[in-house]
C-alpha positions as CSV (number, residue, x, y, z in Angstrom):
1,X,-10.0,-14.9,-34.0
2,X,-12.3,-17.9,-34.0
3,X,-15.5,-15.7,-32.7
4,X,-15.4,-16.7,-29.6
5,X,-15.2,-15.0,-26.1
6,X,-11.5,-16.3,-25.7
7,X,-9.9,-15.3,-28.7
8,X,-12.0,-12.1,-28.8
9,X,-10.6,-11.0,-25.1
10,X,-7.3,-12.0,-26.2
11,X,-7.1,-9.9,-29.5
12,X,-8.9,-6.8,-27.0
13,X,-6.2,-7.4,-24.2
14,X,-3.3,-6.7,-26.5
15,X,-4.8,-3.7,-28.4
16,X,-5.3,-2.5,-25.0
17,X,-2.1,-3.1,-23.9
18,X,-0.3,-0.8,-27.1
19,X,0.5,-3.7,-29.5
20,X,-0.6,-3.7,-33.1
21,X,-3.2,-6.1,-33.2
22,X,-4.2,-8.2,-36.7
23,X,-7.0,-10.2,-36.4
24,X,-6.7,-13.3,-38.8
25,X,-10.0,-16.3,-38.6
26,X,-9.7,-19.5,-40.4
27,X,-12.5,-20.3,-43.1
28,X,-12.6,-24.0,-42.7
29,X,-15.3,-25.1,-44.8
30,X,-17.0,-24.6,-47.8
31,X,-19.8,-21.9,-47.5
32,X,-20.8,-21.9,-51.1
33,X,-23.6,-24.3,-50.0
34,X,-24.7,-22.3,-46.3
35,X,-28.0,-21.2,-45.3
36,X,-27.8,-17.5,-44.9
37,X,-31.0,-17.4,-43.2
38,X,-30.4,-15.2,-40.0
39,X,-31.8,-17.8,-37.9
40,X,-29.8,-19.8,-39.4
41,X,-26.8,-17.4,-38.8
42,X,-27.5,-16.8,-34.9
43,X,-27.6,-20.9,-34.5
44,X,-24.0,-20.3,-36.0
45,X,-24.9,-24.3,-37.3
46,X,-24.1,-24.3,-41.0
47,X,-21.2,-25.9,-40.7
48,X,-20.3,-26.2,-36.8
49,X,-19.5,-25.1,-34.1
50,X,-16.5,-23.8,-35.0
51,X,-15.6,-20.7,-37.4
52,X,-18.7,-21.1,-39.0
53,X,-20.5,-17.8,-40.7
54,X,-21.5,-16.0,-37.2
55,X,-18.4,-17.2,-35.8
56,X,-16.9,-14.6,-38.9
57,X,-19.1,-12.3,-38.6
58,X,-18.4,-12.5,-35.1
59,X,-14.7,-11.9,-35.4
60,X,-15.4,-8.9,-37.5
61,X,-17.3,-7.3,-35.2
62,X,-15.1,-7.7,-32.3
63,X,-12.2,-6.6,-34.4
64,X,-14.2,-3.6,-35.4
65,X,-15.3,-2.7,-32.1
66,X,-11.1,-2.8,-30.9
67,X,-9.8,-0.8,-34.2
68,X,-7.8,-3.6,-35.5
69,X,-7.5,-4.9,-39.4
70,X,-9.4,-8.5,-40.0
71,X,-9.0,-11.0,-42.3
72,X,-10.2,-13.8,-43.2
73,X,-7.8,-16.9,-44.7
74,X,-8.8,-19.8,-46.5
75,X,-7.7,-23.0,-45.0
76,X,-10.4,-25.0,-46.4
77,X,-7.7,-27.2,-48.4
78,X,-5.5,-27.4,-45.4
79,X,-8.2,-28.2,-42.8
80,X,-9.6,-31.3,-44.7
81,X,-6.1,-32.7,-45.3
82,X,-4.3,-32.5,-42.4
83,X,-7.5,-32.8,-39.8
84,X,-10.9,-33.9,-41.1
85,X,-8.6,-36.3,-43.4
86,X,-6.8,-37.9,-40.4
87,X,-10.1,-38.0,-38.4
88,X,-11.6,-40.2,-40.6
89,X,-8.2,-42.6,-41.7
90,X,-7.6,-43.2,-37.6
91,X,-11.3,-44.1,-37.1
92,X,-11.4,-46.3,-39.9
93,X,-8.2,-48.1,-38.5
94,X,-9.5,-48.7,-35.4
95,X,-8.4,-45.9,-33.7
96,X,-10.3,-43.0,-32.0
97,X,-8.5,-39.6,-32.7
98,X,-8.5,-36.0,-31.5
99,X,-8.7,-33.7,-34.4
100,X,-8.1,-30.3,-31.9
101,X,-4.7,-31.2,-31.2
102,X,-3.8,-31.1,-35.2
103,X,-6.0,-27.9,-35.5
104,X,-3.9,-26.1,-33.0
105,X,-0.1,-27.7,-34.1
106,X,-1.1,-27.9,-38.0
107,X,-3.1,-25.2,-38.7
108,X,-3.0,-22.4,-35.7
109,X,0.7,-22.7,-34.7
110,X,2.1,-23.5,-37.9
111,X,-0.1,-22.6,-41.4
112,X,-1.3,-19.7,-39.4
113,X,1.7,-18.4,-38.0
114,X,3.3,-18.6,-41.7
115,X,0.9,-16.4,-42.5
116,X,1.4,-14.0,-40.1
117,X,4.7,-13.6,-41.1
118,X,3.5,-12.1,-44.4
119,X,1.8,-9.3,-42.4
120,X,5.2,-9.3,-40.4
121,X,3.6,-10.1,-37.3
122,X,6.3,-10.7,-34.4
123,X,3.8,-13.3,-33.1
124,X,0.7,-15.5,-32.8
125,X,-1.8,-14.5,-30.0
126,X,-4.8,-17.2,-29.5
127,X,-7.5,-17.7,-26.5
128,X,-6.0,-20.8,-25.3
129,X,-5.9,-21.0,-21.6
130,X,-2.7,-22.1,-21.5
131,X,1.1,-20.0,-20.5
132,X,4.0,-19.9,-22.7
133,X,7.5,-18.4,-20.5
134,X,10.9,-18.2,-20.9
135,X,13.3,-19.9,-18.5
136,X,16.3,-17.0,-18.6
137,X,18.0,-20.5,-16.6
138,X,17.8,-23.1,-18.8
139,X,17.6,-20.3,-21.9
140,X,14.6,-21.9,-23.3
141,X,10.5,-21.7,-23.5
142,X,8.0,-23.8,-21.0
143,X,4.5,-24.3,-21.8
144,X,2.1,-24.1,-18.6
145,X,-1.2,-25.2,-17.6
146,X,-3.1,-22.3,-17.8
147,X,-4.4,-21.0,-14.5
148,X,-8.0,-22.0,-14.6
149,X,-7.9,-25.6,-14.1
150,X,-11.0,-26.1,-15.4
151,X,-10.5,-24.7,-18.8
152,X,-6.4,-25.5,-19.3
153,X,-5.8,-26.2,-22.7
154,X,-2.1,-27.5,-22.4
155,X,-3.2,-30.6,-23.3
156,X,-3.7,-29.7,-27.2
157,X,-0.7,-28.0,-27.3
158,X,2.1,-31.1,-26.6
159,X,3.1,-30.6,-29.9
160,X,4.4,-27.0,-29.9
161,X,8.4,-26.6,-30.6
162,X,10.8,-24.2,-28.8
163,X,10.5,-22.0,-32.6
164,X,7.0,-22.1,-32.2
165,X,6.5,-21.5,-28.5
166,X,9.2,-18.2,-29.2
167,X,6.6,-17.3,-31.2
168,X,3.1,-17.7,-29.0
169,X,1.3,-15.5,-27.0
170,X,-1.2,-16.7,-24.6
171,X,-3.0,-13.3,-23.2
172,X,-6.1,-15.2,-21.4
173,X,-3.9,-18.1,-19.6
174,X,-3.0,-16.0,-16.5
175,X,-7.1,-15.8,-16.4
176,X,-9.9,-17.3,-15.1
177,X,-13.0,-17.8,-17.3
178,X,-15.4,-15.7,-15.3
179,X,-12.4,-13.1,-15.4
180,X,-12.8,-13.3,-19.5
181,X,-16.3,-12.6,-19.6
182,X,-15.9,-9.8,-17.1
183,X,-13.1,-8.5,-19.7
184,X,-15.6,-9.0,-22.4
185,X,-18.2,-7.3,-20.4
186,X,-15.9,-4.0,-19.4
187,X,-14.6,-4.0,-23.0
188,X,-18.3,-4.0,-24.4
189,X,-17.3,-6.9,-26.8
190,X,-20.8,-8.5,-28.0
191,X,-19.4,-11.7,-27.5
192,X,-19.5,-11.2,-23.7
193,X,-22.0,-13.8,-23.0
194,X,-21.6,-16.2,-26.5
195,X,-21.2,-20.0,-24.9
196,X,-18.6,-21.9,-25.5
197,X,-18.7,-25.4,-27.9
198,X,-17.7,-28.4,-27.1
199,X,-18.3,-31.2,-29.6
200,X,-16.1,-31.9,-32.6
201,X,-16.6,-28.4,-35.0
202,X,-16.8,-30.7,-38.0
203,X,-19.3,-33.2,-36.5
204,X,-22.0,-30.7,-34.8
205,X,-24.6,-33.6,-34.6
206,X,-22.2,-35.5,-32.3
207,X,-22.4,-38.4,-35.3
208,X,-18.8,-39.6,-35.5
209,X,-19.4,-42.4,-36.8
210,X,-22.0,-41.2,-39.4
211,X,-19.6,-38.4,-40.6
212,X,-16.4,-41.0,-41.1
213,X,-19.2,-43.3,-43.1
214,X,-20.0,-40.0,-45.5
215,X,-16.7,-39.4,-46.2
216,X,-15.1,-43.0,-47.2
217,X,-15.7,-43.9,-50.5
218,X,-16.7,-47.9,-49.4
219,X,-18.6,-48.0,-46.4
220,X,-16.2,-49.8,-43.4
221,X,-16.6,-53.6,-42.8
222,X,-18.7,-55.0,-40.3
223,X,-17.7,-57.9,-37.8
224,X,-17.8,-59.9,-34.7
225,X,-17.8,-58.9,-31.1
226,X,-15.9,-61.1,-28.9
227,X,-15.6,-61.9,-24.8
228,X,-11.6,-62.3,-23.7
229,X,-12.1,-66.3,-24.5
230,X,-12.9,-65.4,-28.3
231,X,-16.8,-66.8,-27.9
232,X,-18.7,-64.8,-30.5
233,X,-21.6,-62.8,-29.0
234,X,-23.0,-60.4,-31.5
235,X,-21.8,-58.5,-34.6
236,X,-20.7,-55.0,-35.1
237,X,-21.4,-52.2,-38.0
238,X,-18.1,-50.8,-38.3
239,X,-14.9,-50.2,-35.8
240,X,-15.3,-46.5,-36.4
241,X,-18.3,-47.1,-34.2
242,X,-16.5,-47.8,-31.1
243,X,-14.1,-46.9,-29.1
244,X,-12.2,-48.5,-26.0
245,X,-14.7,-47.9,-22.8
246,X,-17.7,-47.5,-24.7
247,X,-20.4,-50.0,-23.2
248,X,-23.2,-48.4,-24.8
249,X,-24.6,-48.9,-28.2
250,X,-23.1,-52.4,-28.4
251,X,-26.4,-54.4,-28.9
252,X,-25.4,-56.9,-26.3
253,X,-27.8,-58.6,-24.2
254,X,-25.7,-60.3,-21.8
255,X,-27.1,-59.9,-18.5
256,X,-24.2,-57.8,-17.5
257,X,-22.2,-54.6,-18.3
258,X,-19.9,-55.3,-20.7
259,X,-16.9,-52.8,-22.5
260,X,-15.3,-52.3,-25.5
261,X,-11.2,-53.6,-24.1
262,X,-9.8,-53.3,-28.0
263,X,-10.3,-52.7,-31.5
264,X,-8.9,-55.5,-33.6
265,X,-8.4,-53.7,-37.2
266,X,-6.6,-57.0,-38.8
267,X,-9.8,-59.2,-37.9
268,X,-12.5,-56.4,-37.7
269,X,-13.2,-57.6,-34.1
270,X,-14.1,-56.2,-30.9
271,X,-13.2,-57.5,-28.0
272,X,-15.3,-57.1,-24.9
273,X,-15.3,-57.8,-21.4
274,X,-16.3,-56.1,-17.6
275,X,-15.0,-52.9,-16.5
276,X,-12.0,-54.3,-14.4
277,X,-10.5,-55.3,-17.4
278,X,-10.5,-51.8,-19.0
279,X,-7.4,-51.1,-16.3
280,X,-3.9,-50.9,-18.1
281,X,-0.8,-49.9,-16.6
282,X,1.3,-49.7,-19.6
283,X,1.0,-47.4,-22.8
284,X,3.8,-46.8,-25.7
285,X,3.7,-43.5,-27.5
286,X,4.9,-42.5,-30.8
287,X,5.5,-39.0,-32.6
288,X,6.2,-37.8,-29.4
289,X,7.0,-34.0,-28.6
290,X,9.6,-32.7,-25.5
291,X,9.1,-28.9,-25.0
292,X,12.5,-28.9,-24.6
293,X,13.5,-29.7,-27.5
294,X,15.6,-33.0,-26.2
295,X,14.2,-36.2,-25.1
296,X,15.3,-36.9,-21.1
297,X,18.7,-38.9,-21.0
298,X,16.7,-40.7,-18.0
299,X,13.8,-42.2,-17.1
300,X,11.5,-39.5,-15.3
301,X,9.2,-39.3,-13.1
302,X,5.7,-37.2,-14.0
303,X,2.0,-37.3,-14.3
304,X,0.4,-38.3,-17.4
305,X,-2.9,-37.4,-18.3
306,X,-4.1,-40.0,-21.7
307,X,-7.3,-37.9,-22.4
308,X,-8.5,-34.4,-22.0
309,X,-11.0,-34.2,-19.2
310,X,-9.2,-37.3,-17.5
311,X,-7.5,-36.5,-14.2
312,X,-3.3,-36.8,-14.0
313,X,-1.9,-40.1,-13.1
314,X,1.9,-40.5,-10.9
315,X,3.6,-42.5,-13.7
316,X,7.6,-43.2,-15.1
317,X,8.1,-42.3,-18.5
318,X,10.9,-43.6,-20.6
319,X,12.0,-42.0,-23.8
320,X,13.0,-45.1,-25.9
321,X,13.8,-43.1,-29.0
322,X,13.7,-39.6,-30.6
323,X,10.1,-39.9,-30.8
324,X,8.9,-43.2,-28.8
325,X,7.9,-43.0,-25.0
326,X,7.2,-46.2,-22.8
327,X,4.6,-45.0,-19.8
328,X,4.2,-46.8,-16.6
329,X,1.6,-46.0,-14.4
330,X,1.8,-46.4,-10.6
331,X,-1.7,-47.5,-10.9
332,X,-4.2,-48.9,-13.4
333,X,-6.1,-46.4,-15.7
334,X,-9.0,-47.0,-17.4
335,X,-9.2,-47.1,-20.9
336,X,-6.0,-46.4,-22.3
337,X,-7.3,-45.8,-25.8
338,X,-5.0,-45.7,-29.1
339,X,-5.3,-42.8,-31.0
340,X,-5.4,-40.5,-28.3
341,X,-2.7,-38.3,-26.6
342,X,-1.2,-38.9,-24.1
343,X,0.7,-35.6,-22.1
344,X,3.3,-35.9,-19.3
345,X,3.5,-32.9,-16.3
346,X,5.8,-31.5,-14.1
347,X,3.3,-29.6,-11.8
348,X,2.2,-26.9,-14.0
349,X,5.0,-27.6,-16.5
350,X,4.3,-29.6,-19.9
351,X,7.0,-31.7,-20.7
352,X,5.6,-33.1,-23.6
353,X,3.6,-36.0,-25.5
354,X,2.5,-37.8,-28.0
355,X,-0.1,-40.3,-29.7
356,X,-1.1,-43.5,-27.8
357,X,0.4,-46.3,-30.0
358,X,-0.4,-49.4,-28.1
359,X,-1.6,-50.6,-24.0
């Protein structure tokens, strides 16, 4: 229970349905140092915009309001080694990551459902908009897009196993998100109207790059930015700065629009050029996931989404190892960018995915 109108319909949902309902939230950060203030509080920006102290409080209220048990666990430890830790080592290498997908796989469906074994919890509900089925055919679990396009979540979920996937319950993913908020509403759930977030819950001021610089010990090297010939046209203060497709923020004055193409960690370059160069129709993956437990015997076809809020692409992906993928794309896509995930579909069906290696 992060706090939020999701999670908070999905806890009510189930306790209204006859299950026994524990409502766990994750401390994430150090509140030693918060300002208890309540505006402070209402903002809910101590620490984020993500299980911060009204986010708690939130929980607790919600829980309180459906009769269920609430506790809070401290994954404070957990949280800054597995994602703030690898946020900050892939930016300094030159990569750009996406912390939410090792939230959900490292922390939610994995440190979190460990825990709910202690209370012997048969599963782990969250408010992802996502489905989670069992094929009685093929006698194993599919992950779904959930049914409100506009808020699926599948994509942060790629990394799920079959064990963990036995183990998930998804009660808002057959849901729209007006239909949540009506819940909410019926269910008298003070949350009702609470908005969502959307930036990084670590990094509330949208400062990526200033967070990554507080947190090394030496701040990252500077270096040169580069056109595709290798002519020199400006320096940059740090890779962790940029990411492939940026144009802004570079401190060119070229007389045209020019984009970050790649990150050069070995050299601490950047190399820049026009838009129409950004297009790549070949990706590798590593630490890939297949729902199905198996990597395909066969090259398949599927759609392949390499960010979030970017829109499916027809593409053939080729399992080269256990854990490797080769992706083609029937056409060009715009800033295929390291670090990120990249997600294959069938339809509504995730069949897995994995961590953008090299375009």
């Amino acid at each position: 229970m992060s706090g939020g109108v999701d999670s908070s319909v999905a806890a009510a949902l189930l306790a209204e349905a006859g299950h026994e309902v524990i409502g766990l939230s994750m401390q994430l950060y150090d509140q030693r140092e918060a300002d208890l203030s309540p505006g402070a509080l209402e903002k809910g920006d101590a620490f984020g915009s993500c299980c911060s102290l009204s986010d708690l409080q939130d929980a607790r209220r919600v829980a309180q309001a459906i009769g269920c048990p609430h506790y809070i666990l401290n994954l404070e430890e957990t949280f800054q080694r597995t994602v703030v830790r690898n946020f900050v080592d892939e930016y300094a290498s030159g990569r750009t990551p996406i912390p939410c997908v090792h939230c959900n796989a490292d922390l939610k469906f994995d440190t979190l459902a460990s825990k709910a074994s202690g209370f012997g919890a048969a599963a782990v509900a969250t408010g992802h908009y996502a489905r989670a089925v069992f094929d009685e055919d093929a006698r194993r679990y599919r992950l779904l897009r959930g049914v409100d396009r506009a808020k699926d979540q599948s994509y942060f979920l790629f990394s799920l196993t079959q064990d963990q996937l036995a183990h998930a319950m998804f009660p808002v993913g057959h849901l729209t998100k007006p239909e949540v908020r009506a819940h909410a509403e019926r269910l008298g759930l003070a949350v009702a109207d609470k908005p969502d977030s959307h930036e990084i819950c670590f990094v509330p001021d949208g400062d990526a790059g200033g967070f990554v610089e507080r947190q090394l010990e030496s701040a990252p090297a500077d270096g040169e930015i580069v056109n595709e010939r290798g002519e020199s046209l400006g320096r940059h203060r740090g890779l962790h700065r940029l990411t492939v497709g940026q144009r802004k923020g570079l401190g060119l004055a070229t007389g045209q629009p020019l984009y970050v193409l790649r990150l050069e960690p070995a050299t601490s370059r950047v190399v820049v050029g026009p838009r129409e160069a950004l297009g790549e129709t070949t990706l590798t993956a590593s630490g890939v996931n297949w729902i199905s437990g198996t990597p395909p015997a066969a090259p398949l076809r599927a759609t392949a989404r390499i960010r979030h809020r970017h829109t499916d692409a027809a593409a053939t992906v080729t399992a080269d190892t256990a854990d490797t993928a080769r992706v083609v794309f029937d056409e060009p896509q715009i800033a295929v960018t390291p670090g990120q995930a990249v997600v294959f579909y069938d339809g509504d069906d995730v069949l897995g995915g994995g961590w953008i290696a090299s375009r």
